[in-house]
Each structure stands twice: as structure tokens, then as C-alpha cells.
N, C-alpha and C positions, 0 to 999 in steps of 0.2 A: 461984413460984420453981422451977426445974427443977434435976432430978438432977445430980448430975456423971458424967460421959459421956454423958446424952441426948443427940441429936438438936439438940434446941436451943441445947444451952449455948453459949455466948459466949464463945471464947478472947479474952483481950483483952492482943494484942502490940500494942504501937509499931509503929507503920508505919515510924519512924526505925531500930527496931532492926532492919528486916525488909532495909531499904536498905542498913544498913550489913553485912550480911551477906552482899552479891550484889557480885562479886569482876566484872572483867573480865580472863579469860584467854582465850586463843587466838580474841582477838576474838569471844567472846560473854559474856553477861552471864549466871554461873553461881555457884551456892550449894555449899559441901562439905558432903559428906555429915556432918560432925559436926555441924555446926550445924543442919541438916535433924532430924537423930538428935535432940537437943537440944528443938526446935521439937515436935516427936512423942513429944516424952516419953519416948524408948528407947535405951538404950546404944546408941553406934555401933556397934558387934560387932551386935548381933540386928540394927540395919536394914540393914547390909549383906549381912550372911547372907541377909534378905528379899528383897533386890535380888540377890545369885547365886541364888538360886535360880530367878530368873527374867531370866538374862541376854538372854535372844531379847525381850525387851522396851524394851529399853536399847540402842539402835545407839548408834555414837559422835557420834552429832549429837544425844545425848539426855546422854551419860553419857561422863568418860574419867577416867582417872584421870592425876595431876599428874605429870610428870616429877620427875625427881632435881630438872634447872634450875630448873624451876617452881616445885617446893618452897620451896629455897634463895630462889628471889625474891621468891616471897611471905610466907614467917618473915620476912624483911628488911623487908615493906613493913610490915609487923602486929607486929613486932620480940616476936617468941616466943622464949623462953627458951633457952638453949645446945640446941644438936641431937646434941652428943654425950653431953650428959646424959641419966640412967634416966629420967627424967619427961620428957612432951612427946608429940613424932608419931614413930612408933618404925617405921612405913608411910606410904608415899603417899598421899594421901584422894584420895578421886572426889570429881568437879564433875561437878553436873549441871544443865543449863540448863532451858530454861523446860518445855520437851517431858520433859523427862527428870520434872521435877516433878509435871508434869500426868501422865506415867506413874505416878510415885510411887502415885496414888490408885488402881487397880488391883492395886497390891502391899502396901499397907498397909491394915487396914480400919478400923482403930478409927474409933471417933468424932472423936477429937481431930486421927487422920491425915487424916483429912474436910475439917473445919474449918480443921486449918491449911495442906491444898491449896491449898483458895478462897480464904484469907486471902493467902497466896506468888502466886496468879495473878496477884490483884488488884495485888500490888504491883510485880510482871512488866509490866502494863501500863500502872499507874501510869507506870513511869518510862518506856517506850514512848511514852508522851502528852510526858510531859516534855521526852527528848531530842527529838521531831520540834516540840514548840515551840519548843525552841531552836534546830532548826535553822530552820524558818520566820523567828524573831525573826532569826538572824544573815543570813538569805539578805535580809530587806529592809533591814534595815542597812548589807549589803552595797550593794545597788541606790540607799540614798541618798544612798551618800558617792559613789558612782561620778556621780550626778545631780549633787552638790555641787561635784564635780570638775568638771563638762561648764559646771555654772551659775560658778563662778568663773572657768572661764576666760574666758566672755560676758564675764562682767560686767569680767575686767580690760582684755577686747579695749573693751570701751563707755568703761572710765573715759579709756585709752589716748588715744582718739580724741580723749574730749573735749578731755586736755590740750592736743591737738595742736590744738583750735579756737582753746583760746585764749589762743595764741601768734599776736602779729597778723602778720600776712602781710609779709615782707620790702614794704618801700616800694620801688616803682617806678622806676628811674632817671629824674631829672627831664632833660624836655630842657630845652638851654641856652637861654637867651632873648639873641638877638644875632643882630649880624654876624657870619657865617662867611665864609671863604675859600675853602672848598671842597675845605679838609683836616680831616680829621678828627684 
């Protein structure tokens, strides 16, 4: 059995809770820092403090923080408690995407910052794999209904045809069997 905080120890998160904490804003796929804070076992106040003190680490393709809008639309989507009450987000939070995370581990050292780096990658790429199966699954999808479309129209132009075999052929005007005069 190993210490708490060794090296070794096993944080053991849900991979479900890990997912449901990775927001999609300004088109990328990005975690706040409270819940990161959370994750690491440190008041948001000290890990942001950790992350200014080393703002040249954090470009905005690592780290931004939420708009006023963004705020508003994210409380809305997670429906978090009135905003103009004393209790709640009383500041903006930073989002930080997947670079910004993997920075994290430069700035934070514990053991447990460690451990739950590589656990947050893993689930970075996890869904990475996910979305490009889906998109694989939808792109032949695509391609079989397009095939489906190409084969029904054959097959309505074959049925088409045949109907038209077998309809029998107008009869021939018979000629008269006689005497003619030589009028018609």
C-alpha cells in the first residue's frame, strides 16, 4: 500500500466526471479553472495565483479567461444560482484547453497536480479519438446513403423498364383481306 502523496498513488476520478467538466467555448474544448482547482485539491484563489505568477506560460491558445457574454451563457447552460447574489462567481474564471493543462504541470508540483495532469490528458485525447470516430462513422454513412441514392435510382430506372416490357406491344394494323378499288 502506498502513502498519500507518493508517486504512486492512484487518484481514482471518473472518467465520466472528467468529461462532464470539458466545456466547448470559442471552439475549443476547455476546462475552468475552478474545477481544475478542485481536481488538485487547491482553493481557486492559490491556483490562479500559481498560474499569474507565471503568465509567459499561458498564451491565449493555452488559457483566456470567459467574457461577461460567455459567463451569462454558460451559468445558463449549467443553470448556476442567481448572479446577483453574494454566493456564486463574483469574477470571470479562465478556461484552459488542453496545452494550457499540460502547462498546468510546470506550474503546479504536487503529486496529486502530477497525477491528475495525465489523468485530464488522457481524457483530452480520449474524446479526440471519440470525435474523429464519429466523424469517420458519419463520413461513411454519408457515402452510403449517397451510394443508396445512386442504387435506387438504377434500380427504379430497371424496374421502370421492365414495366414497360410487359405492356404488350400495340397490335399491328391488320391488312384488309379483299377486293380493293384502288381507293383507299
Amino acid at each position: 500500500m502506498t502513502k498519500k502523496g507518493s508517486p504512486n498513488t492512484a487518484y481514482i476520478i471518473p472518467v465520466e466526471r472528467l468529461v462532464r467538466q470539458i466545456y466547448l467555448m470559442r471552439g475549443q474544448k476547455v476546462m475552468l479553472d475552478s474545477d481544475l482547482a478542485e481536481l488538485y485539491d487547491v482553493p481557486t484563489k492559490v491556483f490562479n495565483q500559481a498560474v499569474k505568477r507565471n503568465l509567459d506560460r499561458f498564451p491565449e491558445d493555452f488559457m483566456f479567461q470567459l467574457t461577461k457574454e460567455e459567463l451569462a451563457n454558460w451559468r445558463s447552460q449549467i443553470v448556476t444560482s442567481n448572479p446577483a447574489a453574494k454566493m456564486g462567481l463574483r469574477r470571470r474564471p479562465y478556461a484552459f484547453t488542453e496545452q494550457g493543462v499540460a502547462m498546468l504541470s510546470s506550474v503546479l508540483h504536487s503529486d496529486r497536480a502530477v497525477q491528475m495532469n495525465i489523468l485530464i490528458i488522457r481524457t483530452f485525447v480520449k474524446l479526440r479519438e471519440l470525435l474523429a470516430t464519429h466523424k469517420d462513422l458519419a463520413a461513411r454513412i454519408e457515402k452510403i446513403e449517397a451510394a443508396q441514392v445512386r442504387h435506387a435510382s438504377v434500380i427504379e430506372l430497371l424496374a421502370n423498364e421492365i414495366d414497360s416490357m410487359k405492356d404488350l406491344p400495340p397490335e399491328p394494323e391488320k391488312e384488309r383481306i379483299g377486293f380493293t378499288s384502288g381507293r383507299k
